[in-house]
N, C-alpha and C positions, 0 to 999 in steps of 0.2 A: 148487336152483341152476338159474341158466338163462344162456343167451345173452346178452352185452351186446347193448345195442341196437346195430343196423349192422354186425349179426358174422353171417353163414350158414355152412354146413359145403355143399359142396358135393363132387362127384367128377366127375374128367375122367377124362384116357385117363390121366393117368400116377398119381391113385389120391387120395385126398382132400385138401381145401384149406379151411379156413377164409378166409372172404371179409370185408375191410373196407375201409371207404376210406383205409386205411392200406396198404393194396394185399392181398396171397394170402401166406396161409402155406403151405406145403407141413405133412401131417402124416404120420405114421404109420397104422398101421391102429388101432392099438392108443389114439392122442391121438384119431384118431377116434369109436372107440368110447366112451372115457369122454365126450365131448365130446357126444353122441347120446342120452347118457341125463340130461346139462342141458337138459330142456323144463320147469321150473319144477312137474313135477309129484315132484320127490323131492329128500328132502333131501343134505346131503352124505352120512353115514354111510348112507342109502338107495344113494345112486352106489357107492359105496365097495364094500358088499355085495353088490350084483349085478353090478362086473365081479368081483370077488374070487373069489366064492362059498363054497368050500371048501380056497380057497389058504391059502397062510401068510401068517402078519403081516408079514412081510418084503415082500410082493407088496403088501397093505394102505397100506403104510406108502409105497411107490411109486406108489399111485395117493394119495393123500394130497397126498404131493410134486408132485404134477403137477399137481392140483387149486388148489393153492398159489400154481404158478408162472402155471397159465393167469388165476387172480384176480387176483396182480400185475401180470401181460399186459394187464388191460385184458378178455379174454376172456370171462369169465362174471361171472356177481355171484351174490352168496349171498343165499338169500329165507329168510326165517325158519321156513318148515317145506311139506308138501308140502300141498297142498288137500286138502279131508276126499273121501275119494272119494263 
């Protein structure tokens, strides 16, 4: 997964912002986070796993959801898997 094109993640004083010419998201720490680990080098279930880690599927299943929402957004787009390292 990675960034649409024309989309940055940035932070000011009041704490992270997704940037586009559809103007500033305000986000979370937490939308940030997953958000930071869309650099086109991991797949979904890669994002998924390393915010998760050791959590429940219940928490899984909420980054899922958000992952969801931010692709309907316009926000990221899905690549078909992560580069061979």
């Amino acid at each position: 997964m990675i960034l649409a094109p024309g989309r940055q993640l940035h932070k000011d004083a009041a704490g992270p912002v997704l940037v586009s010419r559809a103007g500033p998201v305000r986000l979370n720490a937490s939308a940030a986070a997953i958000l930071e680990l869309c650099d086109g080098t991991r797949t979904r279930e890669e994002i998924i796993a390393q915010t998760v880690g050791s959590g429940s599927e219940g928490l899984a299943g909420d980054v899922r959801e958000f992952l969801d929402a931010a692709s309907r957004r316009g926000w990221i787009i899905e690549t078909p898997g992560a580069p061979p390292a």
